[in-house]
C-alpha positions as CSV (number, residue, x, y, z in Angstrom):
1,X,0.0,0.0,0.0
2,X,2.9,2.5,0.0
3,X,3.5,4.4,-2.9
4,X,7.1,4.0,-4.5
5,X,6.9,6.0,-7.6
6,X,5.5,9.5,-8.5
7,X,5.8,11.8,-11.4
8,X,6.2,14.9,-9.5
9,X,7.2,13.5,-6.1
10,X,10.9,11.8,-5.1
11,X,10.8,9.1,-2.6
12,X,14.0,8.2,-1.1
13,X,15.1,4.7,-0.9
14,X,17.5,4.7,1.8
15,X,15.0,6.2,4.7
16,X,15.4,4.8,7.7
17,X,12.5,2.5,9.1
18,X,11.0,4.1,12.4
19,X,9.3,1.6,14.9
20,X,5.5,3.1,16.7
21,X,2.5,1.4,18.6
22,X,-1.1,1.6,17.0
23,X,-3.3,0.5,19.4
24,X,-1.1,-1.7,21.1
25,X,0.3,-3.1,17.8
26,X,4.6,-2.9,17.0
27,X,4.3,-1.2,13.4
28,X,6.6,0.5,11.1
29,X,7.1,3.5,8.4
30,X,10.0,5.5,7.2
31,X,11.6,8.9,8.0
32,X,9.8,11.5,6.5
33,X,6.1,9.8,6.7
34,X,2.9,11.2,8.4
35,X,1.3,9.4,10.9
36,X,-1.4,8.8,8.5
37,X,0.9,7.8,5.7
38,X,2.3,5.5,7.8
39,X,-0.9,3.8,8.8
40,X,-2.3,3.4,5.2
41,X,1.0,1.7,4.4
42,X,0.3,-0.6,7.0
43,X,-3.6,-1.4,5.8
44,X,-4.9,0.7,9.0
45,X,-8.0,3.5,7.6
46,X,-10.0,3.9,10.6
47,X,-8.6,6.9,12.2
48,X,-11.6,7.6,14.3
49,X,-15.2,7.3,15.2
50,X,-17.6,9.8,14.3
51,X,-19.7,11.8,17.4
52,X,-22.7,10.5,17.5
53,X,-23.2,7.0,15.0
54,X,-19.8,6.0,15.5
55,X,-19.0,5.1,12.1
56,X,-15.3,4.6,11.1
57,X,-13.5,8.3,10.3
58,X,-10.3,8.0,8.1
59,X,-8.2,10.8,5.5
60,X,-10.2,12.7,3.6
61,X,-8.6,15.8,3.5
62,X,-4.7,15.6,4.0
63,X,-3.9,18.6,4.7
64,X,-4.6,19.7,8.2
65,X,-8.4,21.1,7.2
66,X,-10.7,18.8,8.7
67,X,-10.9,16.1,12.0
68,X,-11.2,13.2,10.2
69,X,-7.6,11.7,10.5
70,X,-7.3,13.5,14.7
71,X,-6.0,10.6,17.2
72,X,-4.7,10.3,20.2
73,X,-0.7,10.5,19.8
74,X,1.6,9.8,23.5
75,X,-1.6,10.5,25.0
76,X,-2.4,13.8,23.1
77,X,-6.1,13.5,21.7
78,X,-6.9,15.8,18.5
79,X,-3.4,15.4,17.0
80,X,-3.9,15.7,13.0
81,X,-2.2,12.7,11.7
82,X,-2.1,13.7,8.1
83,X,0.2,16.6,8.8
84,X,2.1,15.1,12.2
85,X,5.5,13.8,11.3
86,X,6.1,10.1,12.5
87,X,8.2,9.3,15.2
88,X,10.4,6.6,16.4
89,X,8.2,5.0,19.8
90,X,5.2,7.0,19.1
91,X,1.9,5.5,20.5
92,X,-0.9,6.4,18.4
93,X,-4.5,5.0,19.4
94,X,-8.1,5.7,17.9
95,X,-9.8,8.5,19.0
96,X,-13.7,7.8,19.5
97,X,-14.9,11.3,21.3
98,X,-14.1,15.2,21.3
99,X,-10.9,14.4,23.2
100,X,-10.3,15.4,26.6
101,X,-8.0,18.3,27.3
């Protein structure tokens, strides 16, 4: 599921692989991935839980517009994923409410 080749964008091929938790889950991505890239190459889309039915929430808009892709990262609810930089040790769970401050 991770995209290798672009017309317009260059993906190294030497990054170095970076070890995180999704819900309690050892995954992997690479230097320079979003949380949410990093997820999708990993086969994980639900993100979230909407308010009130609770249906699965994943990216829709990539850039840091919407709440779609927020989660709870190191115990941080509302992070946005599809702008958040990935981190080696992260722990990123689903986020099913408003988050608590």
């Amino acid at each position: 599921m991770r995209i290798t080749e672009h017309p317009l964008l260059d993906f190294k091929k030497d990054r170095r692989r970076i070890a995180f938790t999704f819900e309690g889950r050892n995954l992997y991505g690479y230097e320079g991935d979003t949380i949410a890239s990093a997820l999708i190459a990993n086969g994980i889309w639900k993100f979230r839980e909407s308010l009130t039915e609770k249906r699965a929430r994943g990216l829709y808009c990539a850039i840091g517009n919407c709440s779609s892709c927020h989660m709870i990262v190191d115990g941080e609810a509302n992070v946005k994923t599809c702008i958040t930089a990935l981190k080696e040790g992260m722990v990123v769970k689903v986020q099913g409410d408003r988050g608590r401050l």
